[in-house]
C-alpha positions as CSV (number, residue, x, y, z in Angstrom):
1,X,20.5,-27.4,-47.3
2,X,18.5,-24.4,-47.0
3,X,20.8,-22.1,-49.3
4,X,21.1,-25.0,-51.7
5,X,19.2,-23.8,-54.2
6,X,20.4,-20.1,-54.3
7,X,24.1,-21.6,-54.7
8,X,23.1,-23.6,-57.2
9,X,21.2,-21.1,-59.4
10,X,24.8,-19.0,-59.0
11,X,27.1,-21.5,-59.6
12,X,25.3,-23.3,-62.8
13,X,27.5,-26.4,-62.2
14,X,27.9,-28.6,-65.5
15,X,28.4,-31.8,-62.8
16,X,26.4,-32.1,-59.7
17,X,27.2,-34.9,-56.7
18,X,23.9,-35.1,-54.2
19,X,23.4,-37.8,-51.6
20,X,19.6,-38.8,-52.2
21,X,18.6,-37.0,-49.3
22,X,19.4,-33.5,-51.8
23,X,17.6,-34.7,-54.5
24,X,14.3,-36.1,-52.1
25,X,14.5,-32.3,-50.7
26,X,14.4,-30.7,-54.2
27,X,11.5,-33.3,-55.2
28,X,9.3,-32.2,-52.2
29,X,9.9,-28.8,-52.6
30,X,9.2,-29.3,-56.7
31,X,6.2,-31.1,-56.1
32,X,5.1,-28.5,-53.3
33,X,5.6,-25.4,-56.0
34,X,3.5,-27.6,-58.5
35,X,0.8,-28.2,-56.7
36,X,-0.2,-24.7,-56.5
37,X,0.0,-24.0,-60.2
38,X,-3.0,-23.4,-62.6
39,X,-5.4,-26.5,-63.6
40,X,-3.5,-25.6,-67.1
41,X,0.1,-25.9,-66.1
42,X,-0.6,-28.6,-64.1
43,X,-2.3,-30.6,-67.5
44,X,1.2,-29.3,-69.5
45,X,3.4,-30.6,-66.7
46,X,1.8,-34.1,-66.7
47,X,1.8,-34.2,-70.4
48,X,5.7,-33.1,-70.7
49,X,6.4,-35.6,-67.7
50,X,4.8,-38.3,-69.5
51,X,7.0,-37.4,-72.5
52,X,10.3,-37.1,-70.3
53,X,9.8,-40.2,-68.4
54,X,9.4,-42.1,-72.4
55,X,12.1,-40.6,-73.9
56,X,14.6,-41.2,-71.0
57,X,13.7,-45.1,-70.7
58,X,14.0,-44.5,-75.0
59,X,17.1,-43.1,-74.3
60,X,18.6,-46.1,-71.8
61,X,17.4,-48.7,-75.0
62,X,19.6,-46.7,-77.3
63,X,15.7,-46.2,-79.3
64,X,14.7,-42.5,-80.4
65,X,13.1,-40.2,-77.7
66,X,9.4,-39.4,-78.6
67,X,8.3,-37.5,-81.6
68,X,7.0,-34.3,-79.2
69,X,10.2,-34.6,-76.8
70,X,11.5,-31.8,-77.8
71,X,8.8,-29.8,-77.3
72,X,8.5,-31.0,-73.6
73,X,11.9,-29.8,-73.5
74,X,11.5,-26.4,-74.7
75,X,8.4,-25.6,-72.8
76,X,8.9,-27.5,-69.6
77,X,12.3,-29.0,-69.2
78,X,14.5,-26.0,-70.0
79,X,12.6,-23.5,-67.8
80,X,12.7,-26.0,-65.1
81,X,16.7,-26.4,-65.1
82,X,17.1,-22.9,-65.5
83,X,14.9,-22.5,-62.1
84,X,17.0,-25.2,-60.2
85,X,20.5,-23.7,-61.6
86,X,20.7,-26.9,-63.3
87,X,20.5,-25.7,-67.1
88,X,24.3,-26.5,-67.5
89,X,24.7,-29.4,-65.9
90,X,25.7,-32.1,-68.0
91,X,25.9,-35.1,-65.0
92,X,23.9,-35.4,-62.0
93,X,25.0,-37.7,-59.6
94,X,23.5,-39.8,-57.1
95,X,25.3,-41.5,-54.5
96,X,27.0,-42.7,-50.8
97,X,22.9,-44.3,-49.9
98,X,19.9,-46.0,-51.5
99,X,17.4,-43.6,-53.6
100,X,14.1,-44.7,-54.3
101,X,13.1,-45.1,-58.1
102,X,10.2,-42.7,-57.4
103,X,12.8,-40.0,-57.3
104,X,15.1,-41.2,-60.0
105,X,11.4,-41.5,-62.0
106,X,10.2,-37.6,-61.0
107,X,14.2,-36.6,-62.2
108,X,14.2,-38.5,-65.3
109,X,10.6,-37.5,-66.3
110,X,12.3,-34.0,-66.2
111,X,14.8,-34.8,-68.6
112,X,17.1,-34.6,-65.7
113,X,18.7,-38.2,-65.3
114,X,20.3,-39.3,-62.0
115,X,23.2,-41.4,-62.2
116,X,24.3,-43.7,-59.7
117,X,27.7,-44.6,-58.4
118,X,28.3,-47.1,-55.8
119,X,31.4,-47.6,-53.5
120,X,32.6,-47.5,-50.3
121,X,35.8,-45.8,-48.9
122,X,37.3,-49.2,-49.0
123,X,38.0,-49.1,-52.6
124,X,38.8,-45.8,-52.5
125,X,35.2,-44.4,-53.3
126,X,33.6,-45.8,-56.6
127,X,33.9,-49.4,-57.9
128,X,30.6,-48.6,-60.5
129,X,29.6,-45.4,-62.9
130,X,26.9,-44.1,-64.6
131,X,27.3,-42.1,-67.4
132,X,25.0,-40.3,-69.8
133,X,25.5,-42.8,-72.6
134,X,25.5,-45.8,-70.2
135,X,22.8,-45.8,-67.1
136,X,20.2,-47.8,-66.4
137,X,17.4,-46.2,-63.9
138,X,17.3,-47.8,-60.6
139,X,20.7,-49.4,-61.1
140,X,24.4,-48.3,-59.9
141,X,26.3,-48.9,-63.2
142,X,29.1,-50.6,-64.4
143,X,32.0,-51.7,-63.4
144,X,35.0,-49.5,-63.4
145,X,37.7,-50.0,-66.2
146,X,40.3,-52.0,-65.0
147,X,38.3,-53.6,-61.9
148,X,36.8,-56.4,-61.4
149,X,33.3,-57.0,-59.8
150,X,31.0,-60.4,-58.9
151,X,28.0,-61.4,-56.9
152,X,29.3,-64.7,-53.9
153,X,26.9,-67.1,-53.9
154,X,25.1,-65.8,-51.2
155,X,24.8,-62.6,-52.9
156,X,27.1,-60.3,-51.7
157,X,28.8,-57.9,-53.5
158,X,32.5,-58.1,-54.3
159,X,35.1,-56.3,-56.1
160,X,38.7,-56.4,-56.4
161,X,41.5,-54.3,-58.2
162,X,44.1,-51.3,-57.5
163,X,41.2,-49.3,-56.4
164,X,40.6,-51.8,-53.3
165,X,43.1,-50.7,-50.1
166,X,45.5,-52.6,-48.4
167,X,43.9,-53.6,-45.0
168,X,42.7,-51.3,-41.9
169,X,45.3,-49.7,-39.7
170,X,47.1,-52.0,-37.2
171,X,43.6,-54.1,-37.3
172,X,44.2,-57.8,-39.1
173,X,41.0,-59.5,-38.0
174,X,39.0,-56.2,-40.1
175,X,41.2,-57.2,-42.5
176,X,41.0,-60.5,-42.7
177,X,36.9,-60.4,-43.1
178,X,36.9,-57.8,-45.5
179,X,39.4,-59.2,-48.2
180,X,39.3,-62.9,-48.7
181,X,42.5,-65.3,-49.5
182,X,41.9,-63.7,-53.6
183,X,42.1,-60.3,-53.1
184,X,38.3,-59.7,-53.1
185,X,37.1,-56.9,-50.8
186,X,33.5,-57.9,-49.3
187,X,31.0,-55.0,-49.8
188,X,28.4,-56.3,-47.3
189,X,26.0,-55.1,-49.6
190,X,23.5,-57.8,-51.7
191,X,22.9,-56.9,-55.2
192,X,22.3,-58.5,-58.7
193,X,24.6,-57.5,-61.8
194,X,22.3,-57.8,-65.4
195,X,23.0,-59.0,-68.6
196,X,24.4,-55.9,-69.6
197,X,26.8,-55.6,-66.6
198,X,24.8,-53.0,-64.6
199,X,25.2,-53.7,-60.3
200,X,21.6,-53.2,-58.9
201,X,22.1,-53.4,-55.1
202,X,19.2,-54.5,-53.3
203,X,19.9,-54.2,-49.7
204,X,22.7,-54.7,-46.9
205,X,23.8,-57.6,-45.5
206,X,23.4,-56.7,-42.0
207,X,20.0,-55.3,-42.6
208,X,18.3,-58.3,-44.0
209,X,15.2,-59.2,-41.5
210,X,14.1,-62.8,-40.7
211,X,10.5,-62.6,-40.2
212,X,9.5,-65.7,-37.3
213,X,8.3,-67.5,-40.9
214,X,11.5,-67.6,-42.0
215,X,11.3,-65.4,-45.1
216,X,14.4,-63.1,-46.0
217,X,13.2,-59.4,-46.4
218,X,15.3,-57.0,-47.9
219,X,14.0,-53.5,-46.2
220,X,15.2,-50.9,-48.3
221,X,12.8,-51.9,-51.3
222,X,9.6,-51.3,-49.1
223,X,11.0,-48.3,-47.5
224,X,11.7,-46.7,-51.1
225,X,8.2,-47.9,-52.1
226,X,6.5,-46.2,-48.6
227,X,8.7,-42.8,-49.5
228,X,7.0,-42.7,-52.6
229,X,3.8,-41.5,-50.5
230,X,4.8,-38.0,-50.8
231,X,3.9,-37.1,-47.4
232,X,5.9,-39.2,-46.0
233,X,9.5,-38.6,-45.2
234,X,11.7,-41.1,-44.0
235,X,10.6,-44.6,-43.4
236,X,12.1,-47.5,-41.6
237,X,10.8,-51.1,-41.8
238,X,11.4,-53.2,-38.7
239,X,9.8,-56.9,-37.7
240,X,13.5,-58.9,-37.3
241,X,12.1,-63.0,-35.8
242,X,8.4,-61.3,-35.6
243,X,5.3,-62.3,-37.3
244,X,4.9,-59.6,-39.4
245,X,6.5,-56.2,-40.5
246,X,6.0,-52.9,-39.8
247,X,7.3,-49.7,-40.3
248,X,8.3,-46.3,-38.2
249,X,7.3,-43.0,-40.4
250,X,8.4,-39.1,-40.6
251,X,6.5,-37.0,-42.3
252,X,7.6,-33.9,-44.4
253,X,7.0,-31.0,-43.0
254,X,6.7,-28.8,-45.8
255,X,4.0,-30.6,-47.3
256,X,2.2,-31.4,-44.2
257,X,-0.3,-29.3,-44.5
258,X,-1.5,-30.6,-48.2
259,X,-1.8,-33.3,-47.2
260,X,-4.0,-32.8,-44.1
261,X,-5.8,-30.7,-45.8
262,X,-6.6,-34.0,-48.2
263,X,-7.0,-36.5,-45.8
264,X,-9.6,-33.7,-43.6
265,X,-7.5,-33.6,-40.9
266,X,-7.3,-31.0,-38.1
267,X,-3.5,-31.8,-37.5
268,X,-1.6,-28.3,-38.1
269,X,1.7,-29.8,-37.7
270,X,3.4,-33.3,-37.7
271,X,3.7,-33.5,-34.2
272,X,-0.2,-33.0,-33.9
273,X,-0.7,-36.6,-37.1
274,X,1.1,-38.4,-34.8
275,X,-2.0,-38.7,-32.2
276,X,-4.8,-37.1,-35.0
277,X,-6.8,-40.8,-35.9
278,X,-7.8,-39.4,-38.9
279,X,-4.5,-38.6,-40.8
280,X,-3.7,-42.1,-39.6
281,X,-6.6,-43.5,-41.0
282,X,-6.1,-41.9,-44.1
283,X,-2.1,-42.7,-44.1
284,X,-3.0,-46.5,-43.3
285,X,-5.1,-46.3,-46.9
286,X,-2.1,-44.6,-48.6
287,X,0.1,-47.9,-47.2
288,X,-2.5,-50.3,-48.1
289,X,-1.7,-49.2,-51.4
290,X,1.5,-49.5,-51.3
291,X,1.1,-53.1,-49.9
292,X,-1.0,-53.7,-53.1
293,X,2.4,-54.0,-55.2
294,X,4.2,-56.1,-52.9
295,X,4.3,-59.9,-52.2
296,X,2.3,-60.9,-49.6
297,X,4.9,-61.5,-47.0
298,X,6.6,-58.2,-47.6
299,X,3.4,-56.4,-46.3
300,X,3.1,-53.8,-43.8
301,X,0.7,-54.3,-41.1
302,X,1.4,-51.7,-38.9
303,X,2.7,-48.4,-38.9
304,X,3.7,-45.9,-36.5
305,X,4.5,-41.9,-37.4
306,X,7.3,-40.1,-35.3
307,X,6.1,-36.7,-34.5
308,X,9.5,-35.2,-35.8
309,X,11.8,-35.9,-39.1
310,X,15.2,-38.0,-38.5
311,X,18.3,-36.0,-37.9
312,X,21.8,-36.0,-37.5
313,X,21.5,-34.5,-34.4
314,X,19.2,-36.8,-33.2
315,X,21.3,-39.7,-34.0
316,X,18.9,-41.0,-36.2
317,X,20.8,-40.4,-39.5
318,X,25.0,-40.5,-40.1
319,X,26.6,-37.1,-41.7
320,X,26.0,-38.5,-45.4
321,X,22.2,-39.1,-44.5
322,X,22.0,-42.6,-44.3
323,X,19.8,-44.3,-41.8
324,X,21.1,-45.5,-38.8
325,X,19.0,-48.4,-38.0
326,X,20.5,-50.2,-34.8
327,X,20.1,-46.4,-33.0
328,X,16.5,-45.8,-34.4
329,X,15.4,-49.4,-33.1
330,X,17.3,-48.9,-29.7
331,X,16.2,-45.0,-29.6
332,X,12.2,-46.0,-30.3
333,X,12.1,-49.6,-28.8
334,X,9.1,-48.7,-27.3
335,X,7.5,-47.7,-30.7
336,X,8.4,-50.8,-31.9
337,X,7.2,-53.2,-29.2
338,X,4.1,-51.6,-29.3
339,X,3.4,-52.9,-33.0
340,X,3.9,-56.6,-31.2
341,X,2.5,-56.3,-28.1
């Protein structure tokens, strides 16, 4: 990750594949760069942001960009690409985990769509695409040519075609759950498919929580909304048969000491917010926020920051970057009690 951005500005790919961890890491580190510029570039940023972020929702209508786009482009847009090694790349690709729509958002006002493609190795890797004249921010795309794709009735995912694979090695029973008696491969993933055929997963299966009240959360939608605090890092929402939810936080490093510096904190590091009542004071606020767009039993109540980011080292995160949630519940159980006890 760390010579990412000198291979990129040598290589000048026209098509670039990034989990959303890559493209998270280039938004910090964006954001971080920004926030030092002059009270005038940071008024010309905004204003070309504002621009990007219209003409690529214009763009996804099939309605003409802004009169002044181009202008963004040419005194924002270009030079950024140019800085990220981007300025020939023609598709940028998000995939393999969820991304929050604050990130597609900070891309897209940038003139730098993300499109999403969504599979599993099951069907041999995609089953939707994004392309440049068909995306949709915050959705996975369309169906692939030739395959077939539909919601069950409880929601789940399913698609079926050559793409999808026989069966699992010497293992029936996998089989059997994953392909049903029509050929349809079961995705374990709940989503919604619009009008105009674009998949918008909303969550996994497996990770749905059943707060005591009954209500079905789907966590990944409030974690993507508590990532958007730009200090924060990774975020995992827990509260599975409990009253209420709550949420375990990492905070990014790099841009720790902005924002301690905001909230008039002493805290130095990550390790020191973690016990400093003041940075969690002023993080509670930042959630409240947050809370502000969500229904009412969606809420966080309670949140907890873990003194050091997730890794794959620490088990907290698979190879692709994805959050491994059974190992950070069993790994801080006694986090977690703590928000109940």
């Amino acid at each position: 990750m760390d010579k990412l951005p000198d291979n990129l500005r040598e290589v000048r790919p026209e098509l670039f594949v990034g989990v959303p961890r890559v493209w998270e890491k280039i938004q910090a580190k964006m954001q971080q760069v920004g926030a030092q510029n002059s009270f005038l570039k940071k008024k010309i940023a905004a204003w070309a942001r504002k621009q990007g972020l219209a003409g690529g929702y214009a763009e996804q209508a099939g309605k003409p960009k802004p009169l002044l786009y181009g202008l963004a482009d040419k005194l924002v847009f270009s030079k950024v690409k140019e800085k990220l090694g981007l300025d020939r790349c023609r598709i940028q690709v998000t995939t393999a985990a969820p991304i929050s729509k604050d990130t597609l958002e900070f891309f897209l006002s940038l003139g730098i769509p993300l499109f999403e493609v969504y599979g599993m190795s099951e069907c041999t890797g995609p089953a939707t695409l994004s392309l440049p004249k068909r995306y949709r921010t915050a959705k996975a795309g369309a169906c692939l040519p030739g395959a077939e794709l539909k919601i069950a009735e409880d929601g789940e995912v399913c698609m079926r075609g050559r793409h999808v694979f026989k069966g699992y090695l010497k293992n029936e029973e996998a089989t059997a759950a994953a392909i049903d008696a029509d050929g349809w491969l079961h995705s374990g993933d709940i989503g919604e498919i619009d009008a105009q055929g674009m998949l918008q997963i909303t969550d996994r299966k497996k990770d749905l929580i059943i707060t005591a009240g009954g209500e079905n959360i789907a966590p990944q939608l409030i974690e993507g909304m508590l990532k958007s605090i730009p200090v924060v890092s990774q975020a995992v929402v827990v509260g599975d048969r409990k009253k209420f939810l709550a949420a375990l936080l990492t905070l990014d490093a790099e841009r720790f000491a902005e924002f301690a510096a905001e909230a008039g904190s002493p805290a130095k590091a990550p390790e020191e917010a973690a016990s400093c009542p003041v940075f969690k004071d002023w993080l509670d606020r930042k959630v409240a926020e947050v809370n502000k767009g969500l229904a009412r039993v969606q809420t966080i109540k309670k949140v907890t920051i873990i003194p050091h980011d997730f890794t794959v080292e620490g088990g907290e995160l698979t190879p692709t970057m994805k959050v491994k949630r059974k190992s950070i519940r069993e790994k801080y159980a006694g986090e977690i009690e703590a928000f109940y006890a």
